[in-house]
PDB file of N, CA, C and O in Angstrom:
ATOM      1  N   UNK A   1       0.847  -1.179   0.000  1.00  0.00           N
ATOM      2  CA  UNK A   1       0.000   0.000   0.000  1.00  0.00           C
ATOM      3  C   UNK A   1       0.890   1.238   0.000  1.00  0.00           C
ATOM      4  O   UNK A   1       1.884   1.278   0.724  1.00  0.00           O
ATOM      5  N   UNK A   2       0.499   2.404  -0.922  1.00  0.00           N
ATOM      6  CA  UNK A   2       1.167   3.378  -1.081  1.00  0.00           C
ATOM      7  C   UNK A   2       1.238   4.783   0.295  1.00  0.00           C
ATOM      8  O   UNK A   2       0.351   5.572   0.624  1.00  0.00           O
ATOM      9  N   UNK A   3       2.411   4.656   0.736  1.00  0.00           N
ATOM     10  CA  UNK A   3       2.334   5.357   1.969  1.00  0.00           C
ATOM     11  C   UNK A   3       0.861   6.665   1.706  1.00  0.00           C
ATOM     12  O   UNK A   3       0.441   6.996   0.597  1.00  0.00           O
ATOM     13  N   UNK A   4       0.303   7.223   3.135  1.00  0.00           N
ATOM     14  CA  UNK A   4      -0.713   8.468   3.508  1.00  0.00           C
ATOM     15  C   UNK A   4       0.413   9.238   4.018  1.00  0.00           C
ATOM     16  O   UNK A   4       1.414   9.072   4.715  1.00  0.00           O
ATOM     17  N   UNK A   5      -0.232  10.220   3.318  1.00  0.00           N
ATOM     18  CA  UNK A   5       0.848  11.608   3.644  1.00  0.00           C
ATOM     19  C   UNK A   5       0.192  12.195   4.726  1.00  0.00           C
ATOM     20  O   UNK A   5      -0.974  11.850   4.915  1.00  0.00           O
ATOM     21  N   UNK A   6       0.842  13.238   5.682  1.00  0.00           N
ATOM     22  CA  UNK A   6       0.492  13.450   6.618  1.00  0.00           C
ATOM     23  C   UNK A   6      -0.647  12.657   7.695  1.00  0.00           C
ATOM     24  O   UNK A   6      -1.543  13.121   8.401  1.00  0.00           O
ATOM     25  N   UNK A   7      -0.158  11.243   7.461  1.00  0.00           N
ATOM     26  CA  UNK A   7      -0.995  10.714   8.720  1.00  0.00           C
ATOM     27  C   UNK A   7       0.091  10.227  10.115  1.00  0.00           C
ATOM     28  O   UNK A   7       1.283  10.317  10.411  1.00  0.00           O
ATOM     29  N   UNK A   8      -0.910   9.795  10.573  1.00  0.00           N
ATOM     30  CA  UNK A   8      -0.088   9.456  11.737  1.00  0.00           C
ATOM     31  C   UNK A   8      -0.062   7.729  11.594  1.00  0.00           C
ATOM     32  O   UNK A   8      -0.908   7.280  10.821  1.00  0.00           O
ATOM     33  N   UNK A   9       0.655   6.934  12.136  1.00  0.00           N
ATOM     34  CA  UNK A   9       1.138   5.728  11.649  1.00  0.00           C
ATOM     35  C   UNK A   9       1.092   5.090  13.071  1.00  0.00           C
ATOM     36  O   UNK A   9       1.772   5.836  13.774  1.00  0.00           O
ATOM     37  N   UNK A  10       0.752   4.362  13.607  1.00  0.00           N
ATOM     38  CA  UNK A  10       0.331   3.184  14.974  1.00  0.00           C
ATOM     39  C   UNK A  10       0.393   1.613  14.528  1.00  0.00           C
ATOM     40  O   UNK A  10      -0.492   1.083  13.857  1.00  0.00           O
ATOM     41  N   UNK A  11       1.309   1.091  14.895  1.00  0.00           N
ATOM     42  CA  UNK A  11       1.074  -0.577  14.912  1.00  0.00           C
ATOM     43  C   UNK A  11       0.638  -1.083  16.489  1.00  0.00           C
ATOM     44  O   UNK A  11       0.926  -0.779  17.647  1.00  0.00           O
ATOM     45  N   UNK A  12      -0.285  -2.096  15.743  1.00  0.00           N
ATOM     46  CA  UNK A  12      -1.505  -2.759  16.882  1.00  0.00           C
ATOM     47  C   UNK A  12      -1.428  -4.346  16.304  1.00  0.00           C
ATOM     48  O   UNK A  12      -1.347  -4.858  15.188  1.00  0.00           O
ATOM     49  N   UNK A  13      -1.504  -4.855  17.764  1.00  0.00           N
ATOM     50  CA  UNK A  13      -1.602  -6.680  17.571  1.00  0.00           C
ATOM     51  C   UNK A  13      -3.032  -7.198  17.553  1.00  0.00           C
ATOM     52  O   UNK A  13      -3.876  -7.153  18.448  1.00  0.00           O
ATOM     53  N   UNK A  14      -3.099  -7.646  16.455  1.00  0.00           N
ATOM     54  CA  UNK A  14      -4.291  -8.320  16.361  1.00  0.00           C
ATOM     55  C   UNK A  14      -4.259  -9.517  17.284  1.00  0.00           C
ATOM     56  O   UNK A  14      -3.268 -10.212  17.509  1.00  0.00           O
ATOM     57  N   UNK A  15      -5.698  -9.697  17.885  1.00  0.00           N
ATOM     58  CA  UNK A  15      -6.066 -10.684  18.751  1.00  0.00           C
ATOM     59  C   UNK A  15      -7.527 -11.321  17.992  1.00  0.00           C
ATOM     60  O   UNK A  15      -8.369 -10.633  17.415  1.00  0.00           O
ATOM     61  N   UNK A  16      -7.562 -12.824  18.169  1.00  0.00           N
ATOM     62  CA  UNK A  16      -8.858 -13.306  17.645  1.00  0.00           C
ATOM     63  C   UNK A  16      -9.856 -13.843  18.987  1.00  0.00           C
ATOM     64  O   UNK A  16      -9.747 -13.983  20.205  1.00  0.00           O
ATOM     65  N   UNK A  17     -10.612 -13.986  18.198  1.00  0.00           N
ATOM     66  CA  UNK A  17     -11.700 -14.043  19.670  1.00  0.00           C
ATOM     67  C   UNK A  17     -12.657 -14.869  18.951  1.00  0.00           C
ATOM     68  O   UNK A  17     -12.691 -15.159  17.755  1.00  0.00           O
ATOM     69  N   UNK A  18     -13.540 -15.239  20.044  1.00  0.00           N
ATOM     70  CA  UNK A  18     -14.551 -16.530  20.086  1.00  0.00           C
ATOM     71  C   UNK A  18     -14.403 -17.468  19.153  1.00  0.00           C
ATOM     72  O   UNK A  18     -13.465 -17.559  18.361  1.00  0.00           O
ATOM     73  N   UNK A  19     -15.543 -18.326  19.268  1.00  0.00           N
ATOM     74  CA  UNK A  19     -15.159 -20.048  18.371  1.00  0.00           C
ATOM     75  C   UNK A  19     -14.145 -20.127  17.228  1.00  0.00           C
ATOM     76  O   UNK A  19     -14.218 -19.622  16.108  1.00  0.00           O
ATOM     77  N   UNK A  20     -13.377 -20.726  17.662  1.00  0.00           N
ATOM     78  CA  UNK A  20     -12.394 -20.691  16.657  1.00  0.00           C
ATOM     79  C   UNK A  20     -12.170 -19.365  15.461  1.00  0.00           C
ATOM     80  O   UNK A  20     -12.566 -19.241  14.302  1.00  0.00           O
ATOM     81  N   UNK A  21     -11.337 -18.472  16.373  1.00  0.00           N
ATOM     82  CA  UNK A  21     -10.738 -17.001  16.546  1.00  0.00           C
ATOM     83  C   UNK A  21     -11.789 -16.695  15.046  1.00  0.00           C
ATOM     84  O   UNK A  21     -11.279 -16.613  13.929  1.00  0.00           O
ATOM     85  N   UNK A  22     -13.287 -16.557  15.283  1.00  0.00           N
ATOM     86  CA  UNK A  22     -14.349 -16.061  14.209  1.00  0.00           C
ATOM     87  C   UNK A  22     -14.075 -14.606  13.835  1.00  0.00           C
ATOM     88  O   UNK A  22     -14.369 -14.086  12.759  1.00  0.00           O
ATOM     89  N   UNK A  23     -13.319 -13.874  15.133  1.00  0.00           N
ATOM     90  CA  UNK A  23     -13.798 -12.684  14.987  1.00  0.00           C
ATOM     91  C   UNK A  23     -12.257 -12.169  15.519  1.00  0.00           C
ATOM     92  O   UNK A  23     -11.524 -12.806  16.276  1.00  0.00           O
ATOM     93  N   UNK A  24     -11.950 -10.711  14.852  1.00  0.00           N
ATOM     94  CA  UNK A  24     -10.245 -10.497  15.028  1.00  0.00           C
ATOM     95  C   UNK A  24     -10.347  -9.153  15.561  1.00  0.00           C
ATOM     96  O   UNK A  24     -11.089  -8.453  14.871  1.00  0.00           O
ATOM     97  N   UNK A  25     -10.055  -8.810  16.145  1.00  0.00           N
ATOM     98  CA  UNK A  25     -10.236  -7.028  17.232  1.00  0.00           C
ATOM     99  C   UNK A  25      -8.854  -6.888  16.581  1.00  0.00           C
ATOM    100  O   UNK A  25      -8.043  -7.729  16.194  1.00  0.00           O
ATOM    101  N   UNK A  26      -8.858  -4.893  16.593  1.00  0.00           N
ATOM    102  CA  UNK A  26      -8.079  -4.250  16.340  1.00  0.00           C
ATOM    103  C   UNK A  26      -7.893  -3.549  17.620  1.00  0.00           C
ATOM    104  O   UNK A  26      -8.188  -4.268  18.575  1.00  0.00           O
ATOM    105  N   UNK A  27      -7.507  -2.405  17.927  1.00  0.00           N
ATOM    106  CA  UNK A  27      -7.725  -1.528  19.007  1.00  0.00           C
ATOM    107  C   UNK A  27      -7.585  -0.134  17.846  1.00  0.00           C
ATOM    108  O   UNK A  27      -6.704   0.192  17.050  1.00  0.00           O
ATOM    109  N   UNK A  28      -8.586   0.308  18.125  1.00  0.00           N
ATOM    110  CA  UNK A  28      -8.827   2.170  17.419  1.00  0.00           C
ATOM    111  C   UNK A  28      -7.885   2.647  18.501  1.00  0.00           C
ATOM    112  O   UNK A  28      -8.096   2.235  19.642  1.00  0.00           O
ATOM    113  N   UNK A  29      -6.818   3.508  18.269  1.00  0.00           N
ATOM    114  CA  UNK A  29      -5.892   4.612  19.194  1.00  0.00           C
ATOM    115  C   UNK A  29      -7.312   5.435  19.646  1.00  0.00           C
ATOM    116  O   UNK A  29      -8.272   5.699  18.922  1.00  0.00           O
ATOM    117  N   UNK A  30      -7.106   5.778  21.212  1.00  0.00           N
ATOM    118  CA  UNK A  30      -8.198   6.562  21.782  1.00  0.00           C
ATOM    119  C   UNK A  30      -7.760   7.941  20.987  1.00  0.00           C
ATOM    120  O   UNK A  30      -8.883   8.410  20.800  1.00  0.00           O
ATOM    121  N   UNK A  31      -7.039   8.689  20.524  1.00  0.00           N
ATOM    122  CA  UNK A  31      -6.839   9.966  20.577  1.00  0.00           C
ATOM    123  C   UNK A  31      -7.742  10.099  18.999  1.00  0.00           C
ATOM    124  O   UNK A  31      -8.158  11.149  18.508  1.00  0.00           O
ATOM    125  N   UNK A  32      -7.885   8.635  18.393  1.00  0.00           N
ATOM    126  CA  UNK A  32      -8.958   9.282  17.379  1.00  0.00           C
ATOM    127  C   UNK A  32     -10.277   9.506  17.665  1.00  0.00           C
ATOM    128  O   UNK A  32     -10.874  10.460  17.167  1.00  0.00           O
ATOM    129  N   UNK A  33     -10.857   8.640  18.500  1.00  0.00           N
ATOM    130  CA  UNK A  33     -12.437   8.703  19.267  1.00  0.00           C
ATOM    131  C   UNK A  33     -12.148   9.704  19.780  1.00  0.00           C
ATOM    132  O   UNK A  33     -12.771  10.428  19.003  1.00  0.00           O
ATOM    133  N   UNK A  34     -11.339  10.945  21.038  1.00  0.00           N
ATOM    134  CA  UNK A  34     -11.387  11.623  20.918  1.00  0.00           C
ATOM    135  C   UNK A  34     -11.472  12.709  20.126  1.00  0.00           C
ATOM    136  O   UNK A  34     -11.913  13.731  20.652  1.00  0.00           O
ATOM    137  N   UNK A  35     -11.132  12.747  18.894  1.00  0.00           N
ATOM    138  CA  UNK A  35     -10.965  13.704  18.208  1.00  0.00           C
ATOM    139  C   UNK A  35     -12.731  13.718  17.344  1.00  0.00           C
ATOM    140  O   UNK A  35     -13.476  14.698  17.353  1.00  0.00           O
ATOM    141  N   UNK A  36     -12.982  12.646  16.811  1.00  0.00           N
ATOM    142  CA  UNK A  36     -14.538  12.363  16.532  1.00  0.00           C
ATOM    143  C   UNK A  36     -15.302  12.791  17.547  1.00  0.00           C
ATOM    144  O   UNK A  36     -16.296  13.481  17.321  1.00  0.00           O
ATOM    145  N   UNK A  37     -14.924  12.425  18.842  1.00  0.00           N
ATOM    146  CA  UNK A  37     -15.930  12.925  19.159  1.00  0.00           C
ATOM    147  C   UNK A  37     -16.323  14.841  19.879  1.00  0.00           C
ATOM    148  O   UNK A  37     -17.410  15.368  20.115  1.00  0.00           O
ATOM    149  N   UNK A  38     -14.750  15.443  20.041  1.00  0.00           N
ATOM    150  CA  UNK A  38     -14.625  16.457  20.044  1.00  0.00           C
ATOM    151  C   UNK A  38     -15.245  17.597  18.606  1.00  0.00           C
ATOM    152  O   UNK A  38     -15.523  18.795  18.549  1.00  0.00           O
ATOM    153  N   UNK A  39     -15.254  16.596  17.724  1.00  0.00           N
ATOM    154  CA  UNK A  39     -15.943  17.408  16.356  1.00  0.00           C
ATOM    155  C   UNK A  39     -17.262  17.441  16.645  1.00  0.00           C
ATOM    156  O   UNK A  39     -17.858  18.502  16.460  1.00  0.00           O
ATOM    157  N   UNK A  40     -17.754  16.646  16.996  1.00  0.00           N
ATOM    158  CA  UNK A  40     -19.543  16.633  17.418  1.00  0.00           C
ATOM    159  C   UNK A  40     -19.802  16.939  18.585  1.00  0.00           C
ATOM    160  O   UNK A  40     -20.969  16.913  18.975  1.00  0.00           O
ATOM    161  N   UNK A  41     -18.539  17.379  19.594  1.00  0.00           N
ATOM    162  CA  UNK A  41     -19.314  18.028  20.802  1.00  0.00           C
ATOM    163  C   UNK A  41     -20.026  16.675  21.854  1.00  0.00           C
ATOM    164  O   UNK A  41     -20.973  16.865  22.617  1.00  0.00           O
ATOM    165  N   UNK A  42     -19.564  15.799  21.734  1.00  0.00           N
ATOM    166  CA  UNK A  42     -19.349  14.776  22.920  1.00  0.00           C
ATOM    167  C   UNK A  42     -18.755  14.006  23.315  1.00  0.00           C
ATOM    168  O   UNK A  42     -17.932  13.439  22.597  1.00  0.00           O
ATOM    169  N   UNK A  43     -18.920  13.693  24.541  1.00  0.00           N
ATOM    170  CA  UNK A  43     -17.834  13.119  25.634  1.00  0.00           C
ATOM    171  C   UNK A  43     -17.250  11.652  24.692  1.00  0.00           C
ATOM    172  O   UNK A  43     -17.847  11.376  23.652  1.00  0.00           O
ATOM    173  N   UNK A  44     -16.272  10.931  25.073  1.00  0.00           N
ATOM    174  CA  UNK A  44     -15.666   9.829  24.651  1.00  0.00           C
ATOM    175  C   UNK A  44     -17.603   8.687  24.960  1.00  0.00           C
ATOM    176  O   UNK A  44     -18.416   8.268  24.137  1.00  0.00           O
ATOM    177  N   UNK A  45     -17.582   8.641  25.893  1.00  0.00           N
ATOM    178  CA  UNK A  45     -18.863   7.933  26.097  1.00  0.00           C
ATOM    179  C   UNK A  45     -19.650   8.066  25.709  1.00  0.00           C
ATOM    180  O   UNK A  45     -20.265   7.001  25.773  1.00  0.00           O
ATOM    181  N   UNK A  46     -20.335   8.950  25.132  1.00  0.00           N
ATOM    182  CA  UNK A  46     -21.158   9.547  24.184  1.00  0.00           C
ATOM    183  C   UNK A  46     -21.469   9.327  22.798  1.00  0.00           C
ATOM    184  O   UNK A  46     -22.533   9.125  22.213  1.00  0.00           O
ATOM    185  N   UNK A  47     -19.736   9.455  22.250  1.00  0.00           N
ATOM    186  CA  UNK A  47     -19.482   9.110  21.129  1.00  0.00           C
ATOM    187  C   UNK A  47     -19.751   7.744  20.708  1.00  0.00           C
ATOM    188  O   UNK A  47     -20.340   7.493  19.656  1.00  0.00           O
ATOM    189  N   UNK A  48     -19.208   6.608  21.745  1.00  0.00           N
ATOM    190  CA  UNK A  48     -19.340   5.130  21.782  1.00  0.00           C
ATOM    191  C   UNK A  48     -20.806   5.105  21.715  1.00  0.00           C
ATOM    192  O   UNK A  48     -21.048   4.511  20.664  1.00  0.00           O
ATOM    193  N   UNK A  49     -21.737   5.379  22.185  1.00  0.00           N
ATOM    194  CA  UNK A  49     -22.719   5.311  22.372  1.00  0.00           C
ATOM    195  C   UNK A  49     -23.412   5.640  21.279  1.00  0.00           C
ATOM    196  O   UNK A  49     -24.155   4.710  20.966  1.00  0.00           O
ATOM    197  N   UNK A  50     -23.467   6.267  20.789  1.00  0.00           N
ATOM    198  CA  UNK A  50     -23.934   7.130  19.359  1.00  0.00           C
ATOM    199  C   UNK A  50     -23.204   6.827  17.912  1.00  0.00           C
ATOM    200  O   UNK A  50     -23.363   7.180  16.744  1.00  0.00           O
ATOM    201  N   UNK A  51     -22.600   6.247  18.416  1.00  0.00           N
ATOM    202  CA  UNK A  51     -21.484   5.655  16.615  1.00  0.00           C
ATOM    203  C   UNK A  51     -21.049   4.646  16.631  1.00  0.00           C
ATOM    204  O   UNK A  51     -20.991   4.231  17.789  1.00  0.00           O
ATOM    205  N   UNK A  52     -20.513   3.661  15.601  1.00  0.00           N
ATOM    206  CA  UNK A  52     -20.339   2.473  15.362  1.00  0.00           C
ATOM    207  C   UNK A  52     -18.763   2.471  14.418  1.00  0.00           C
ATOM    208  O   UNK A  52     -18.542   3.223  13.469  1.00  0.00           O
ATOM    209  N   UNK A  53     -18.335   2.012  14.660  1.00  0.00           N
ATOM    210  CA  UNK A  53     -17.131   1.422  13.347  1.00  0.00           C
ATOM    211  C   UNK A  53     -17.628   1.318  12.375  1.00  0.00           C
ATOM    212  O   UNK A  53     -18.797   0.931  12.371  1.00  0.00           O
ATOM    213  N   UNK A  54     -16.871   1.657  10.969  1.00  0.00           N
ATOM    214  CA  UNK A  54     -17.231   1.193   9.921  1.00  0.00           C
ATOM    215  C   UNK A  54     -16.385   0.507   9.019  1.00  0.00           C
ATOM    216  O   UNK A  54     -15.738   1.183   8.221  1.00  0.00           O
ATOM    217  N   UNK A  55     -16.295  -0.582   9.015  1.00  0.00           N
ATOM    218  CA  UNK A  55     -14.563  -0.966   7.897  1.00  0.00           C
ATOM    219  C   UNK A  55     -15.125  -1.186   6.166  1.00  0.00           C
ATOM    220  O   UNK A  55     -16.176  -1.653   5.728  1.00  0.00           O
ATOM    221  N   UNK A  56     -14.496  -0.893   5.805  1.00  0.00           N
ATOM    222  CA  UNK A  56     -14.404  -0.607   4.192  1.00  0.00           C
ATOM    223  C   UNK A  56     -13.495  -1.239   3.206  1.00  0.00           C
ATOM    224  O   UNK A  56     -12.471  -0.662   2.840  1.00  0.00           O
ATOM    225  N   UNK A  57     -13.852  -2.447   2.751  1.00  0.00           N
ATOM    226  CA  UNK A  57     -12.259  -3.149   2.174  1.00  0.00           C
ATOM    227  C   UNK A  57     -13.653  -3.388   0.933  1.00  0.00           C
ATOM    228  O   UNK A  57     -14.880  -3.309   0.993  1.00  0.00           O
ATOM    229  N   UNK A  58     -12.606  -3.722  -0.178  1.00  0.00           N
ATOM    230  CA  UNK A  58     -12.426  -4.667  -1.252  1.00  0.00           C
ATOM    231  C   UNK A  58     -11.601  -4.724  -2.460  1.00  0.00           C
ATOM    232  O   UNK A  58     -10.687  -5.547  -2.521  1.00  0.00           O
ATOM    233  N   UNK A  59     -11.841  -3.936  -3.408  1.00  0.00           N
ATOM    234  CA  UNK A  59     -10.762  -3.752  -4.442  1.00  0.00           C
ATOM    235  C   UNK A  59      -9.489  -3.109  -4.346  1.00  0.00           C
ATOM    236  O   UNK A  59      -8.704  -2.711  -5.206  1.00  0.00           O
ATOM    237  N   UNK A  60      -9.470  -3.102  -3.171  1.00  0.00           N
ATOM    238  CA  UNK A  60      -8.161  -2.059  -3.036  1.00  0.00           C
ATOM    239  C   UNK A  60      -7.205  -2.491  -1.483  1.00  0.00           C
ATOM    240  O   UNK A  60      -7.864  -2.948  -0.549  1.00  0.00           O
ATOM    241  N   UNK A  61      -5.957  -2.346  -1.338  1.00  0.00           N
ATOM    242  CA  UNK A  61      -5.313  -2.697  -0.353  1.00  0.00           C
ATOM    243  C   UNK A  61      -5.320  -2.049   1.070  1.00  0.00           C
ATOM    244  O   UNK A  61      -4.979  -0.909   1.385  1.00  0.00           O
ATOM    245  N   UNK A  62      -5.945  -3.384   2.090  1.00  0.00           N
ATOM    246  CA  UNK A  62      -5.675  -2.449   3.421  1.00  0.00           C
ATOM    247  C   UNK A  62      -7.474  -2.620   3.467  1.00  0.00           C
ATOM    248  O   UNK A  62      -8.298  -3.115   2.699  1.00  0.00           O
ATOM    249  N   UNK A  63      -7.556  -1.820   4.999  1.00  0.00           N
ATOM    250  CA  UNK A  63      -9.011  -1.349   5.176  1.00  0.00           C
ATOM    251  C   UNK A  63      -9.348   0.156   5.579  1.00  0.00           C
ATOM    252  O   UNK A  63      -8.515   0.796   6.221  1.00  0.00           O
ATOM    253  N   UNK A  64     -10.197   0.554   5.319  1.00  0.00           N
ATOM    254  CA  UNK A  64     -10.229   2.077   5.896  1.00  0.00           C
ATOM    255  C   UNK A  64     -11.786   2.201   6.895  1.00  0.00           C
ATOM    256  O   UNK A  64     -12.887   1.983   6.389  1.00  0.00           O
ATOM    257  N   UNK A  65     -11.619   2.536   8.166  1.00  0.00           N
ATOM    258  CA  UNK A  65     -12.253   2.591   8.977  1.00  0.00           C
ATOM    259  C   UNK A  65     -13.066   3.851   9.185  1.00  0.00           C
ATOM    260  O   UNK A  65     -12.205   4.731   9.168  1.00  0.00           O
ATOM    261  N   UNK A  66     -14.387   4.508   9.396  1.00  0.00           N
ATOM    262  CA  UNK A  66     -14.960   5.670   9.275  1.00  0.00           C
ATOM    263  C   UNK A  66     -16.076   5.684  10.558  1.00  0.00           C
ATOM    264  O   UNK A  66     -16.054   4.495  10.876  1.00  0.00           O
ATOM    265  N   UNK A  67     -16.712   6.120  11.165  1.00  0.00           N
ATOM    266  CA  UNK A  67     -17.820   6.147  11.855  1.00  0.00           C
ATOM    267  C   UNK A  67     -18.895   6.703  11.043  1.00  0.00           C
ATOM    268  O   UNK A  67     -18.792   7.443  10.065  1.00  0.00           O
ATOM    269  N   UNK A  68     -20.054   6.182  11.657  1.00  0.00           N
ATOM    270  CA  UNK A  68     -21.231   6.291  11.316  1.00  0.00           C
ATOM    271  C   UNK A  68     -22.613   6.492  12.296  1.00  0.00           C
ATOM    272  O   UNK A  68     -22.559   5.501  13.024  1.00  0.00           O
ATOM    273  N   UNK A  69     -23.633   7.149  12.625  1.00  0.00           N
ATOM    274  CA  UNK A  69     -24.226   7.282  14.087  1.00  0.00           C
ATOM    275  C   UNK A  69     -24.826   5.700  13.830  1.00  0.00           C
ATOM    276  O   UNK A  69     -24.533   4.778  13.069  1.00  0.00           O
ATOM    277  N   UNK A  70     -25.318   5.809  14.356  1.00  0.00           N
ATOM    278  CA  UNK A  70     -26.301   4.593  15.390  1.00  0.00           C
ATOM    279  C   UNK A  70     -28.040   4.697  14.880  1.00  0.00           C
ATOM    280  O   UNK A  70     -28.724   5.195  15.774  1.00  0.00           O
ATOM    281  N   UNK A  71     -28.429   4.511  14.265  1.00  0.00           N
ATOM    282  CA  UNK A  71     -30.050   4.620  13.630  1.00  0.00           C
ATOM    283  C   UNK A  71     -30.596   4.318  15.410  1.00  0.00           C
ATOM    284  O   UNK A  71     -30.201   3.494  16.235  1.00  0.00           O
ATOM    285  N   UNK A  72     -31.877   5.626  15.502  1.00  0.00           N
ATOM    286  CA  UNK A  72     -32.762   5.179  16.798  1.00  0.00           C
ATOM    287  C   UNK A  72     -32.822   6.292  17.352  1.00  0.00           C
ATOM    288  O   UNK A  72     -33.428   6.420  18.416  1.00  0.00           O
TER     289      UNK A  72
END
């Protein structure tokens, strides 16, 4: 994948989880949920509460992660 210019760069260990590792956690760096949620004007808890992950893969290398609110 072709380096992002001006981003910031974090390596994280993937861990798998339940029946035969079905499901693989990342860890999001808190200082981005902060920052999401400082754009909308609420608390870290707030934000969790009101938004979801979004991952985005297919034709292209890598995944790109976005939030989205919560329908309700």
């Amino acid at each position: 994948m072709a380096e992002i210019k001006d981003a910031y760069k974090r390596r994280y260990k993937m861990r798998s989880l339940g029946e035969d590792g079905l499901n693989i956690v990342v860890s999001i760096p808190r200082v981005v949920i902060e920052r999401e949620a400082e754009k909308r004007g609420l608390t870290i808890r707030g934000f969790l509460e009101q938004f979801r992950a979004v991952a985005q893969f297919d034709n292209f290398e890598g995944v790109v992660y976005t939030f989205e609110g919560i329908p309700g």
